[in-house]
C-alpha positions in Angstrom: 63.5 -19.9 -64.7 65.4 -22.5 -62.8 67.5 -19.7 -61.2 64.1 -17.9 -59.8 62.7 -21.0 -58.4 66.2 -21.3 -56.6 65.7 -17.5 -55.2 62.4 -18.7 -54.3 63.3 -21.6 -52.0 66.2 -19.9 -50.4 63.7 -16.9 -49.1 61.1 -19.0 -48.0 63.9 -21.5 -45.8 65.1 -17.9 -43.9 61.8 -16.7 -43.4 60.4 -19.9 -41.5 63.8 -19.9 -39.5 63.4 -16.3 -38.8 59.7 -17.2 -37.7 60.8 -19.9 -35.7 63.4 -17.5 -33.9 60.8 -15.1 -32.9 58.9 -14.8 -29.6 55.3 -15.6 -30.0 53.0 -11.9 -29.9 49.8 -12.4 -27.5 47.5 -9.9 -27.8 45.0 -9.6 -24.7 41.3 -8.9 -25.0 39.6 -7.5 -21.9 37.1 -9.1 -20.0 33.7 -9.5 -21.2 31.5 -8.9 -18.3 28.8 -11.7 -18.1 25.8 -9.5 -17.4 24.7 -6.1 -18.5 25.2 -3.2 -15.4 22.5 -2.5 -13.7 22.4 2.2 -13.6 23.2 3.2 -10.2 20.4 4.1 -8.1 19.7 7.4 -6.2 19.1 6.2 -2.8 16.0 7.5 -0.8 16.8 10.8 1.3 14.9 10.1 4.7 15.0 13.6 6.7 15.8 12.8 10.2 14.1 15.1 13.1 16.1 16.8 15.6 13.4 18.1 17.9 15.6 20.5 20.1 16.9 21.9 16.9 13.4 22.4 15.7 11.6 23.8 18.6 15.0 26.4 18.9 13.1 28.9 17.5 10.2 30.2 15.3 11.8 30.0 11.8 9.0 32.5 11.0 6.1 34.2 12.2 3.1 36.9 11.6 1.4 38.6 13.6 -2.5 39.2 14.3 -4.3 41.3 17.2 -6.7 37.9 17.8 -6.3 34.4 18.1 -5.2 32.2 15.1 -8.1 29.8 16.0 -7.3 27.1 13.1 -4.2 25.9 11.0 -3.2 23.6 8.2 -0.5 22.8 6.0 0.3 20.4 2.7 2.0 17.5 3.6 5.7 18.8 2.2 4.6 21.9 4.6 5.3 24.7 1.9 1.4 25.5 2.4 1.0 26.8 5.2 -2.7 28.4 6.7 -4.2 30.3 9.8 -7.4 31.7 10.6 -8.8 34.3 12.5 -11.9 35.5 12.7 -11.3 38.1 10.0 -8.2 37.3 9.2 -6.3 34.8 7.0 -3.0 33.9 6.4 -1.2 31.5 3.8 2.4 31.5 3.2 3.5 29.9 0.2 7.7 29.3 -0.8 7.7 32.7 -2.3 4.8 35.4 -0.7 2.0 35.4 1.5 -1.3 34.8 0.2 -5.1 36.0 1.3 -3.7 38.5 4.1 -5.6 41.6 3.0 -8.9 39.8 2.7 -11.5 40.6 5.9 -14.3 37.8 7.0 -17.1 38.3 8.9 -16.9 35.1 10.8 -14.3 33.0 9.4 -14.3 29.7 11.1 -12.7 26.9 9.0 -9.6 26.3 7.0 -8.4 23.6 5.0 -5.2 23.1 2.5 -5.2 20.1 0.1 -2.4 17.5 0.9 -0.4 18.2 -1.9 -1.0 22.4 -1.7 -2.8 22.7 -4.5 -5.9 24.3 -3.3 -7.1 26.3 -0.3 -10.4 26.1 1.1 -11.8 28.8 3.8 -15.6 28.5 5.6 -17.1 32.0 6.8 -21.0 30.9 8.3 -22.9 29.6 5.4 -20.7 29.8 2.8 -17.0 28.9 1.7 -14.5 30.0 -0.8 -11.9 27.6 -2.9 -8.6 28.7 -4.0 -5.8 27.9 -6.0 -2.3 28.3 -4.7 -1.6 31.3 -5.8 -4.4 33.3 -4.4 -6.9 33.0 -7.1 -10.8 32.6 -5.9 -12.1 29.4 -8.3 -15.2 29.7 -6.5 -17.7 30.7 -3.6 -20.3 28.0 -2.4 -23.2 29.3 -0.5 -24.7 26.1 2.2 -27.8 27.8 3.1 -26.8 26.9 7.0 -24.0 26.7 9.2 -21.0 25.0 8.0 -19.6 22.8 11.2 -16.9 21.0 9.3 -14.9 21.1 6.1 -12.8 18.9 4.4 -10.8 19.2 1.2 -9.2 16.7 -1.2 -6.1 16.9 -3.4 -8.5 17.2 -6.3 -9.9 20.3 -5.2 -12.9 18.4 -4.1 -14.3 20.4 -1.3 -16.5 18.3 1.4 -18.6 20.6 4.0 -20.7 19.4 7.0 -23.2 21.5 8.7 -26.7 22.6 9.5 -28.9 23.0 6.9 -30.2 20.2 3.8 -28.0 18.7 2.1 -26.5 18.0 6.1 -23.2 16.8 3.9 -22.4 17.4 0.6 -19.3 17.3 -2.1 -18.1 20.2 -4.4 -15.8 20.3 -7.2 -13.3 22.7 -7.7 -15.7 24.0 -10.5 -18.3 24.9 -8.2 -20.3 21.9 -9.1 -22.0 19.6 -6.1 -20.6 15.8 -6.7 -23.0 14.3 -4.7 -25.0 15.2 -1.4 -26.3 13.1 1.5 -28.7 13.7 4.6 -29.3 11.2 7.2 -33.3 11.4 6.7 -34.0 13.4 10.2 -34.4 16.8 8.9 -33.2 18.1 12.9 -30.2 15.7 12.5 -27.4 18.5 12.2 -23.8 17.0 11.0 -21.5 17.8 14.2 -18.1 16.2 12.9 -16.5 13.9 10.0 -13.1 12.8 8.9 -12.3 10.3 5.2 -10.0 8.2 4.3 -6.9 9.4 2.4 -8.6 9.1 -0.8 -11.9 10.7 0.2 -13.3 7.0 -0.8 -15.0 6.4 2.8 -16.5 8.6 5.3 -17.3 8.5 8.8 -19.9 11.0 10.0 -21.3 12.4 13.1 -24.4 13.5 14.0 -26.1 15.5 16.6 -28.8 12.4 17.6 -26.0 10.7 18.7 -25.4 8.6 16.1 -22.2 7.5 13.7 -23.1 7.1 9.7 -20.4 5.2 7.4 -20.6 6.2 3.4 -18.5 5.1 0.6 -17.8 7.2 -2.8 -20.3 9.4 -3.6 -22.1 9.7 -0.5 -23.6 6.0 -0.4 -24.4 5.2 2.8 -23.5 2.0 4.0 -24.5 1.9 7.7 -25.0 3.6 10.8 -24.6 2.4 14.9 -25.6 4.6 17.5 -23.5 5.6 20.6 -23.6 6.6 24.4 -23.7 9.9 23.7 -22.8 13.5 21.6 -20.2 13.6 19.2 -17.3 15.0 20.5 -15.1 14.0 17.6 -14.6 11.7 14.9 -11.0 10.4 13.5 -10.9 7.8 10.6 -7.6 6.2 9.6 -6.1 7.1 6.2 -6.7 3.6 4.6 -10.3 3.6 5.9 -9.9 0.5 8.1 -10.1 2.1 11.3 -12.7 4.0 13.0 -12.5 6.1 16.3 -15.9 8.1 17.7 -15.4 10.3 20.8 -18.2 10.9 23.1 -19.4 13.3 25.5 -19.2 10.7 28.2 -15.7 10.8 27.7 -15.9 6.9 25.7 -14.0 6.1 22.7 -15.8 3.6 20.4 -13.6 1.6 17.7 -15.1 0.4 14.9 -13.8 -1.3 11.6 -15.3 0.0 8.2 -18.0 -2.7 8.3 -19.2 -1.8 11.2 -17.8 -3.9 14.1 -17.4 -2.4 17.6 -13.8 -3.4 18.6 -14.0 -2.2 22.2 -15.3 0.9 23.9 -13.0 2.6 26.5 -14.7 4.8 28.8 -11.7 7.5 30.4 -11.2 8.7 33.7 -11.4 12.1 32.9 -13.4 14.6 30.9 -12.0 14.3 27.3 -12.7 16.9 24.4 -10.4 15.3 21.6 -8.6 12.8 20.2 -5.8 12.4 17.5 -4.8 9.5 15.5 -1.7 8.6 13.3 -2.0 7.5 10.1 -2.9 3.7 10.0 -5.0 4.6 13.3 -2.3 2.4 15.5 -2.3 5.2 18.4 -5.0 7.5 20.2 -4.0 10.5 21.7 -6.3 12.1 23.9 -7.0 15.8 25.2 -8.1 16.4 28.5 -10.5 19.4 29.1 -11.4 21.3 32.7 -14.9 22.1 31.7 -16.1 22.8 35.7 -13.0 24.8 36.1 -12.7 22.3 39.4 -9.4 22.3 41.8 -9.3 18.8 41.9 -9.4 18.3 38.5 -6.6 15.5 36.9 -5.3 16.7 33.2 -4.9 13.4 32.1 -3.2 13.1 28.7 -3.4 9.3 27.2 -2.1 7.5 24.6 -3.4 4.2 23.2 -2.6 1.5 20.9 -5.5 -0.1 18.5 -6.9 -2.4 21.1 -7.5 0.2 23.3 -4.6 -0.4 25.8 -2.9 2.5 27.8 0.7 3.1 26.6 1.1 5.9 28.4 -0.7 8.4 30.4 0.7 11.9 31.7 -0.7 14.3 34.0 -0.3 17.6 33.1 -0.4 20.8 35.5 -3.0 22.8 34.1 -5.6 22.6 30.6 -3.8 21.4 27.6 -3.6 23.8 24.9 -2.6 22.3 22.0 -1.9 18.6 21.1 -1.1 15.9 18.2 0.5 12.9 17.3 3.0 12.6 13.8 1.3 10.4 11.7 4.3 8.6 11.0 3.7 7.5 15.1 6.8 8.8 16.0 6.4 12.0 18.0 3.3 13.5 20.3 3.2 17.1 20.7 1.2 18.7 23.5 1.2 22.1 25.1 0.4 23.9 28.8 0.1 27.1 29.2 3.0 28.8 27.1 5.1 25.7 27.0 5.3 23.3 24.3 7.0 19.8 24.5 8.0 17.2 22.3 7.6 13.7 23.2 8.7 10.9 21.2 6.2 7.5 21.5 7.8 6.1 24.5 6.7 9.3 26.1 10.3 10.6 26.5 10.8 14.0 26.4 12.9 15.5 23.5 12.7 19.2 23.3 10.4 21.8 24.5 9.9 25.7 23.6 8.5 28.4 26.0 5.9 31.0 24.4 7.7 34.5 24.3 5.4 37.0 25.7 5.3 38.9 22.1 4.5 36.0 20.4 1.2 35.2 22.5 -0.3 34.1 25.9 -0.8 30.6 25.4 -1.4 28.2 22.4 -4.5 27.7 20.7 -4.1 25.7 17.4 -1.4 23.2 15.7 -0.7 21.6 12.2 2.1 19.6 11.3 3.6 17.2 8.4 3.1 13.5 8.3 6.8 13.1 10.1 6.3 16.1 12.3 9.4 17.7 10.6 7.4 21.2 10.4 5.2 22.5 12.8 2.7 25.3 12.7 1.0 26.8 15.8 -1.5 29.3 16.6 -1.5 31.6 19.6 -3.7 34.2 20.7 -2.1 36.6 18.7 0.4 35.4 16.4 1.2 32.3 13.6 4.2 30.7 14.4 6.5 27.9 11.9 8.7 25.5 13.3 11.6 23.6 11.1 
C-alpha cells in the first residue's frame, strides 16, 4: 500500500512540471456581432427617358384607312387603345384585341389605369371589356354619350345628353349612382376625377362647373364666362382647371375657391395638366383659318404664371404634358417634338408619309416613357 501511494506522488510531481513546461492553448471565438443584419434591400429601378432614342422610330404600328381619332393606354403602357370610327384596336403583351369588331359611330375609348378593363362609347351606348377581349357588358344611355371615364375597378362613368346627364356603372352592368344638375336642357359637355374616382368636376352646357364627391353627391356649383371647352382635375382632387370658350382658364380648389382666372391671348381649345395639377399646357386652335393668326402654345405653373410660351408655325396637332412634369409633347403638321419643362428641345420625329398626313391623337404613361399617337391613318407606339 505504501509502495502505491509512493507511485502516486511521483506521477502527480511530473505531470504538474510537465504542465508547467507547456505553452498555454488559446482557443479564439469569433466575434459576436452586436446587432442582428438587417436583409439586403432591392433598390428601386427608376427607368430613365432617352427622348431621341424613343422618338427613333415607331416600335410598332397598325394600320387603318381613317383617322385613329382617340387613344389610351394603362399606366405600365402594356394596354394600349385607338379608335376609329368603326374601327378599334387594343394591343395587349401577347395579341391584338377587338380588331375585327365594326361600330357604327364609335367615338370614345377608355383603358383602366392598371389594364384591366376596356371601355368603348358608340352614340348611345358603350361596351366594357375585360383584357382579354371578353364583352362583360353593353350599357344603353338613351342619349348621346359626350364623355367617358373608367376606373381601375371597372367602374365605368359616362357623360352625355339625355337623363341621368352623368351616371356610374359597375363592371356588372349595374348603375352605382346617377346625378343630373336639375335643368332637364343642361347637357354634360366634359368631366375629369380624381385618381380614385372620389371627386368629380363637371361641365355643363349653361355654362356652369358642378363639384360631386362619391357617389354623385353634389357639393357645389360656380358659374363661368363662358362654354366649356374643357375640364382637367388633378389626381388628388385638390386642383381644379375649367377652360372656356373665351379662351379663360379658371382655377379652383375642391371647395370651391377661384384662385385666379387667366384670360389668353389667343383662341385656346385645350388644356393638359400633370398630375398634382402644378403645370397647364395649353393648345392653340386657328378656328377663322386667319393669316395673322399666332399659334401660341403656353405653359403655366399653379398660380397661373407663364413659364413658357412658344409660337408654333402652323395648328398644333397633337399635345401633352408627362404627369410626372417632366416632358411636354406637341406636334405641327407631321412633326413631333419633345420638350423637356424648361422648354428645351430633346428629340423630335417627322411623320413618314405611309404612316399618315398629320397627327390627330396622343396617349402616354405617367413618365412619358411610352407614347401612343394617332394619325389619319395609322396607330403608332413609341418606346
Amino acid at each position: 500500500m505504501r509502495k502505491i501511494f509512493i507511485v502516486f506522488l511521483v506521477l502527480l510531481t511530473i505531470s504538474i512540471i510537465i504542465s508547467g513546461c507547456a505553452e498555454p492553448y488559446e482557443v479564439e471565438t469569433p466575434d459576436t456581432p452586436t446587432s442582428t443584419p438587417k436583409p439586403t434591400s432591392t433598390p428601386k429601378v427608376t427607368h430613365t427617358v432617352n427622348p431621341e432614342q424613343l422618338l427613333s422610330a415607331p416600335s410598332w404600328t397598325w394600320s387603318s384607312r381613317i383617322r385613329i381619332k382617340e387613344v389610351d393606354m394603362s399606366d405600365d403602357g402594356n394596354y394600349i387603345a385607338g379608335l376609329s370610327t368603326q374601327k378599334v384596336i387594343v394591343k395587349t403583351p401577347t395579341k391584338n384585341l377587338l380588331a375585327n369588331l365594326v361600330w357604327n359611330s364609335a367615338n370614345h375609348i377608355s383603358v383602366s389605369s392598371d389594364g384591366s378593363y376596356i371601355a368603348v362609347g358608340d352614340d348611345d351606348f358603350f361596351k366594357l371589356y375585360d383584357n382579354d377581349g371578353g364583352e362583360l357588358y353593353s350599357y344603353n344611355t338613351q342619349g348621346i354619350i359626350n364623355h367617358l371615364g373608367l376606373l381601375e375597378n371597372g367602374v365605368v362613368i359616362q357623360g352625355g345628353e339625355k337623363t341621368p346627364q352623368l351616371n356610374a356603372v359597375d363592371r356588372n352592368g349595374n348603375e352605382v349612382w346617377s346625378w343630373n344638375p336639375g335643368i332637364s336642357t343642361a347637357k354634360v359637355l366634359d368631366f375629369d376625377y380624381s385618381a380614385d374616382g372620389e371627386n368629380i368636376l363637371v361641365g355643363t352646357q349653361d355654362d356652369r362647373v358642378y363639384y360631386l364627391s362619391s357617389n354623385g353627391r353634389y357639393i357645389w356649383f360656380k358659374d363661368v364666362s363662358g362654354e366649356i371647352e374643357d375640364i382637367e382635375m388633378s389626381d388628388d382632387g385638390e386642383r381644379l382647371y375649367v377652360l372656356t370658350d373665351d379662351n379663360t382658364i379658371h382655377s379652383f380648389d375642391k371647395y370651391g375657391n377661384q384662385n385666379w382666372e387667366k384670360e389668353l391671348d389667343v383662341n385656346t381649345v385645350d388644356i393638359e395638366i400633370s398630375k398634382y395639377g402644378d403645370y397647364i399646357l395649353t393648345k392653340p386652335f386657328n378656328e377663322a383659318k386667319s393669316y395673322s393668326f399666332k399659334h401660341k402654345v403656353y405653359l403655366l405653373d399653379n398660380n397661373g404664371n407663364v413659364k413658357w410660351m412658344k409660337q408654333m408655325g402652323t395648328d398644333v396637332g397633337v399635345f401633352g404634358i408627362s404627369k410626372d412634369a417632366k416632358y411636354v409633347v406637341i406636334s405641327e403638321d407631321q412633326d413631333l417634338r419633345m420638350y423637356d419643362l424648361a422648354g428645351d428641345q430633346q428629340a423630335s420625329y417627322h411623320l413618314e408619309s405611309q404612316y399618315g398626313s398629320f397627327f390627330v391623337s396622343i396617349g402616354m404613361t405617367p413618365n412619358a416613357g411610352k407614347l401612343a399617337l394617332g394619325t389619319t391613318n395609322s396607330l403608332l407606339v413609341f418606346g
